[in-house]
N, C-alpha and C positions, 0 to 999 in steps of 0.2 A: 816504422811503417807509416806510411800518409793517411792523413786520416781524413773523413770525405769535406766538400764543400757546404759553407755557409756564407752567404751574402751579407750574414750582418756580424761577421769577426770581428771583435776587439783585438786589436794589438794588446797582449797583455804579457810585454818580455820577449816575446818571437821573434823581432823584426830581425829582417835578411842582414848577416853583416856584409860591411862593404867591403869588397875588395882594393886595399890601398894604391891609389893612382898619383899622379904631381899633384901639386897644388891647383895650377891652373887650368889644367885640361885635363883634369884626373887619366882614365887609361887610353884616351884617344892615340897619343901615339903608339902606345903596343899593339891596340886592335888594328890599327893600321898597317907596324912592321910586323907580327905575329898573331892574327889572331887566334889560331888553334895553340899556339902556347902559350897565349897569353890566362885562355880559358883552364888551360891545362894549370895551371901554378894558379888561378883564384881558386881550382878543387882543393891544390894539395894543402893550399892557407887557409882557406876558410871553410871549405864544408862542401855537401853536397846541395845547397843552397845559397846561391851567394850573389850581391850584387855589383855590377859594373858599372862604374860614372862615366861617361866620356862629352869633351866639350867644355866651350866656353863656360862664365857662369852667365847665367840668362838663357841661352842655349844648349844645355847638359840633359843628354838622355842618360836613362838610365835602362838598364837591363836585369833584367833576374832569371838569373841562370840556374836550370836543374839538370843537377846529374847522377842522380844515385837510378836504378833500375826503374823500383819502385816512382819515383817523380816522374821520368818520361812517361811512366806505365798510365800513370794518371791524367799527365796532360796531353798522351796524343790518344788514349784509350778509354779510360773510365770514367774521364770528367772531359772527351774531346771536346763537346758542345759548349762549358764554358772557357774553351781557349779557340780563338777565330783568325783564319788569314785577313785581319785585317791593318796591321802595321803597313809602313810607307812600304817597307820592301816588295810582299807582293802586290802591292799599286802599284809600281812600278812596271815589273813584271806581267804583269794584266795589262796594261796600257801598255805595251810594246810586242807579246805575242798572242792576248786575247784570252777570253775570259773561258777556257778550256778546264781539263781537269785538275791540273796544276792549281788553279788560283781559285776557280768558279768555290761558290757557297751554299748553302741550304737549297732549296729544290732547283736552283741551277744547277747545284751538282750532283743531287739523288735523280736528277733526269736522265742525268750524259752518263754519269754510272751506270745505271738502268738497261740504259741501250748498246754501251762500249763494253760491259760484262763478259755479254754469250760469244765475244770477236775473243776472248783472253781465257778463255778455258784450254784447258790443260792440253785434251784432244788437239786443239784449233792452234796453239799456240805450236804444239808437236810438228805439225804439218810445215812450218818454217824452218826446218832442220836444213833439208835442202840448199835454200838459198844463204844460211849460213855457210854450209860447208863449202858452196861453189864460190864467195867473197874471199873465205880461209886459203880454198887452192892457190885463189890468183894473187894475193900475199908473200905464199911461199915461194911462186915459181917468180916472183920479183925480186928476191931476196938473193937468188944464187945468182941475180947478174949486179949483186953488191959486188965491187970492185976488193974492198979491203974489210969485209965481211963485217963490218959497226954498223949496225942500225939503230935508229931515236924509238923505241919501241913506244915510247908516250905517241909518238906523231902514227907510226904505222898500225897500232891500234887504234887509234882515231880513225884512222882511213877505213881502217878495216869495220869497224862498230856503223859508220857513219853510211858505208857503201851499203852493209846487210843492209842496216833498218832502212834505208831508202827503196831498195830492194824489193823487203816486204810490203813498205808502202805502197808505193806505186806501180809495182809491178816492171816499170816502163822508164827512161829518161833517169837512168840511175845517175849518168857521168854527167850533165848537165845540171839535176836538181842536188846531188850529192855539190859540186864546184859551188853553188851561188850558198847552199849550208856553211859548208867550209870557209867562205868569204864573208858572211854575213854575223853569222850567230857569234863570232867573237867580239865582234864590233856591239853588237846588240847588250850582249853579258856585262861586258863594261861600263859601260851606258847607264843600264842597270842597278851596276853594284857602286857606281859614283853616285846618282841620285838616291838611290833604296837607303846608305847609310851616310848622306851629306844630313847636317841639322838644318839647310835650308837650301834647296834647289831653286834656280832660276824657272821661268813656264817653258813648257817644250816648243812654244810653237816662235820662241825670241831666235831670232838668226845668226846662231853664234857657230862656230865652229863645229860642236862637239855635237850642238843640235841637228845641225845638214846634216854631218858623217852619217848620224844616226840613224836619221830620218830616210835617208837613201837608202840606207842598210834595210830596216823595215819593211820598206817598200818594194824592194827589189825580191827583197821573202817572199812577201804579201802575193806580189804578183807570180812568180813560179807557183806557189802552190795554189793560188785562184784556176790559172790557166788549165792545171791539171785537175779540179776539182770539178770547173766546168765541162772539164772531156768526158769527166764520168756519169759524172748527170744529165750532159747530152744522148750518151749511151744508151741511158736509161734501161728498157727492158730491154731491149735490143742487144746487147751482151757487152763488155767491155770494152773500151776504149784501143786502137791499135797499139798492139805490140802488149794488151795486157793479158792477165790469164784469167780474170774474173775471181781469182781467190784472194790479187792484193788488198790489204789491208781498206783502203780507201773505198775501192769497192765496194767492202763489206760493210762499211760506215754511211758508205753512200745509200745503202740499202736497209741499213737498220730501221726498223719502225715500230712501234706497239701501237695497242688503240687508247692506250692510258697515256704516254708520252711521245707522242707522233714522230717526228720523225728529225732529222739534224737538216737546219737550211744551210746554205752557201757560206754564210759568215762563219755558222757552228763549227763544221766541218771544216775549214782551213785553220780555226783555233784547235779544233783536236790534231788535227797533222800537223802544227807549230810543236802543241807538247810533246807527241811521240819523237819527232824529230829531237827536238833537242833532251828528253830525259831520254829514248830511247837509244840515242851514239853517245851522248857525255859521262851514262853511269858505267853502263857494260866494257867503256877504253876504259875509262879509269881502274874494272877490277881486272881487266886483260891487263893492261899495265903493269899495276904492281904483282901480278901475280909470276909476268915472266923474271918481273925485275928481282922479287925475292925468291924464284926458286935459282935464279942465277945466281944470285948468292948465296945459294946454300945446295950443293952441289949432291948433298946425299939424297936430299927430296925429291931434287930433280929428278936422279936416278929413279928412286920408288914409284912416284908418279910414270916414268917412263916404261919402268914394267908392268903397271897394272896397265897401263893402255896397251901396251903389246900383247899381253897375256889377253887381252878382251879382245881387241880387235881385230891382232892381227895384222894384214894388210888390207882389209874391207875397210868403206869410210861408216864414219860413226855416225850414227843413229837416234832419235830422240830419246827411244829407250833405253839406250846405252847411258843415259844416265843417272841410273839406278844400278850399273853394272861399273861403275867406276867410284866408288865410296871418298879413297883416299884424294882423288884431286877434285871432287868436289869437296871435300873436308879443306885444300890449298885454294881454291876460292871463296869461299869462307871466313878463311884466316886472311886473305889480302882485305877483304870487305871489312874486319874488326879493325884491322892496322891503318887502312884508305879507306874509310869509308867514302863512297861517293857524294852524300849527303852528311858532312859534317856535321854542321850547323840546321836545326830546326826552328823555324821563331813563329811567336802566337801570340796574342794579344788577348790580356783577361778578361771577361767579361763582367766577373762580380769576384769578392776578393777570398781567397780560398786559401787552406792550409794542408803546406807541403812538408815534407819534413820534419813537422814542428813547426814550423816559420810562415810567419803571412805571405801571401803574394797579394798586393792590394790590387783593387778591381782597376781597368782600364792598363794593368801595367803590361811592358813586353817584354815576353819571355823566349827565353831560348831553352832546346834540351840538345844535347850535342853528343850526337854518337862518337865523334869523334874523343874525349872526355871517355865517357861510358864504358865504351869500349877498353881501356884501359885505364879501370875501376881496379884500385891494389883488391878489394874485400873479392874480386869473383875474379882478375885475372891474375895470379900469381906472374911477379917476373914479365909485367905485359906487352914490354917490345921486342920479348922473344918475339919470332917466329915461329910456330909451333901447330899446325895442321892436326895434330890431333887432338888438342882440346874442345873438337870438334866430332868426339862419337857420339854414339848414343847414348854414352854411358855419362859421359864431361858434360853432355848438353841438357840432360834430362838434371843438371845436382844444379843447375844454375836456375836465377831468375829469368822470367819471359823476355824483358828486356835490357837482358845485359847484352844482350845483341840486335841491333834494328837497321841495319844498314838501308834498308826498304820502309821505316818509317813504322807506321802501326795503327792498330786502330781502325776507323770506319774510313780514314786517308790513306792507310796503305798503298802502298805501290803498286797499281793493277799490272803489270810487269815483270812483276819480281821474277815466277817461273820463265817469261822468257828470256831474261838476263842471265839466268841461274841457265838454262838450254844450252843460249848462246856462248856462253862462256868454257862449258862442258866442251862442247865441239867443238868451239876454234881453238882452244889448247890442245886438247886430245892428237889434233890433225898437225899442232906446230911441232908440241914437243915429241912425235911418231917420227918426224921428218929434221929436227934440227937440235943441236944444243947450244946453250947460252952460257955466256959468261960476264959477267957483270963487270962495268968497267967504270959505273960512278956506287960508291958504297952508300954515300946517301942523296936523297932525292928530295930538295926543297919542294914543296909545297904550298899553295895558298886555297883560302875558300871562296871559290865566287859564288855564283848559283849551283853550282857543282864544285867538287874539289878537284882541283887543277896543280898540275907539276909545273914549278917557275924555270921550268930550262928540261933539256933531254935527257933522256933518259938512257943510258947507251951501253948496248951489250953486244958485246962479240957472238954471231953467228955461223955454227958451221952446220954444212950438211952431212948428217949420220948417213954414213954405209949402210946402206939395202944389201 
């Protein structure tokens, strides 16, 4: 067990062992061609404490990686405040979508919490079932004019995660601001994750190639979502912007206020619909993804899940509170969330030097905790690349620790999202696999981590339409 923080730790025999890299650039190039396996194989060698070299010498970071339950439990929960977003990565990421709830810190970010809360309750969150299920429809009825019935399920879960939450946002200009998303945010990610983990980045504002692309991309964001933020504020009391319904999301942000934290200006608000946008479509494709991709591969679940949706629903469309009435395929997204976590990778940066595991973490160092690791922990997942939907009762979940599972992160950061990921995910299965079955036609599915985890190629499953 972890035992708590002291600022004034002597190393006495603790220190992190290293994880063995080359000579010269210790693990730079694994983290580069693998880094979820590379993190994988430093657990299985050295421990739930371990550290990674990468880099020249003179320019060699180092990282200190936790992965037992207990360790993340500490650094994103019971000691969060001395582990801080302050590493290059999200500067990075702040300096390209704004200092929103993603990145923002100390009472920048107990403000925009504060106000963004009462929009993410459970009730409020329920009422978006809707424009889920009407995204899920138009999905399927594009699917039966597939010529030779293979679809990228990675890509059309994107469309489909990407279209709702635009959707929810804006109420209005879905096919428009969903295109310039779609065009933008990969450019952006990359951008990103070259600067966030290079040992030394050029200035953003020198005129190189990679800066314009960039920089265009940004902008071209910046501006979609100013333009729609100002329709709303234009609005003002006056009721919602054309074509909207006055429930989207934006609206409600637009109108959020207290007399203790006033209220989100013009800047604030286009950085909080930057993060929704992009944590809101990159998490929910990624566990729609793997979720159709591995019950296609595994033919008997699919089944199960198919009958408990039948058996509930019927031919009626599903409902928010149908997902309390669907156990077992919310138990299969779940289990796609332990196997793909959308947030692999978590990094923080120490504040003062604390002991994890046994082992120092010295102060100023950065750390990572990695659901992806955790999640397939031999001491709490027996066999962990099964597949396996039911180690998910209430019986399996209730013998484990709190965070042998975080796909949503934890702590006072938590994911303000998480229920409507966990809705959205309910519903648009429920309505695909009611109407289609899948059959898997690549067995495995490369992966990498960016700011989200991402599949390096398609994802492709034979689709047919079930007889009604």
């Amino acid at each position: 067990m972890a035992s708590g923080r002291n600022a004034d730790v002597v190393d006495t025999g603790s220190e992190v062992p290293l994880f063995p890299g080359a000579p010269l650039l210790g693990s730079l190039q694994d983290l580069k061609s693998d880094s979820l396996g590379t993190y994988l194989r430093a657990q299985q060698q050295c421990g739930d404490v371990v550290r990674v070299s990468a880099g020249p010498p003179g320019m060699r970071a180092e990282l200190y990686c936790v992965f037992s339950p207990e360790g993340a439990q500490q650094v994103l929960a019971s000691e969060a405040a001395n582990f801080r977003k302050d590493n290059s990565f999200y500067q990075e990421v702040r300096d390209s979508i704004g200092n929103g709830l993603l990145t923002s810190q100390d009472e920048d970010y107990l403000r925009q919490r504060r106000l963004v809360q009462p929009l993410f309750t459970r009730r409020r969150v329920d009422g978006y079932a809707g424009a889920v299920a009407a995204e899920t429809a138009s999905v399927i009825a594009a699917w039966e004019e597939a010529l030779d019935g293979v679809v990228d399920v990675s890509a059309e879960m994107t469309h489909l995660a990407l279209r709702a939450v635009t959707r929810i946002l804006f109420g209005t200009d879905v096919e428009a601001t969903a295109d310039v998303v779609a065009r933008c945010f990969p450019v952006i990610t990359e951008y990103v994750l070259r600067r966030g983990y290079s040992p030394a980045s050029i200035p953003r504002h020198w005129p190189t190639p990679g800066n314009r692309r960039a920089g265009a991309a940004i902008d071209e964001l910046y501006e979609v979502c100013d333009r729609i933020v100002a329709q709303r504020r234009q609005a003002g009391a006056s009721g919602p912007a054309a074509g909207g319904t006055g429930e989207d999301l934006l609206t409600l942000l637009a109108a959020a206020r207290s007399a203790d934290d006033g209220e989100f200006d013009a800047d604030e608000l286009r950085d909080q619909v930057l993060v929704f946008l992009l944590a809101g479509h990159e998490t929910t494709a990624t566990s729609l993804c793997f979720a159709l991709h591995l019950l296609a591969r595994h033919p008997e679940q699919q089944d199960r899940v198919r009958e408990e949706i039948t058996t509930v629903l019927g031919d009626r469309p599903p409902q928010a509170d149908d997902l309390d009435r669907l156990p077992y395929l919310s138990r299969v997204v779940k289990e796609a969330m332990r196997l793909y976590p959308a947030a692999p990778v978590i990094g923080r940066r120490a504040v003062a030097a604390t002991r994890i595991g046994g082992r120092t973490i010295p102060a100023g160092a950065d750390v990572i905790v990695a659901p992806w690791v955790t999640h397939r922990h031999p001491e709490h997942w027996p066999d962990p690349d099964r597949f396996d939907p039911d180690r998910f009762t209430p019986e399996a979940e209730a013998g484990r620790p709190r965070y042998a599972w975080f796909p949503f992160g934890g702590g006072p950061r938590a994911c303000i999202g998480q229920h409507f990921s966990m809705l959205e995910s309910v519903i648009a299965l429920a309505m695909i696999l009611r109407t289609c079955s899948f059959e898997a036609l690549d067995a495995e599915v490369p992966v990498s981590a960016g700011i989200t985890l991402r599949t390096a190629g398609p994802v492709r499953c034979r689709v047919r339409r079930l007889d009604r």
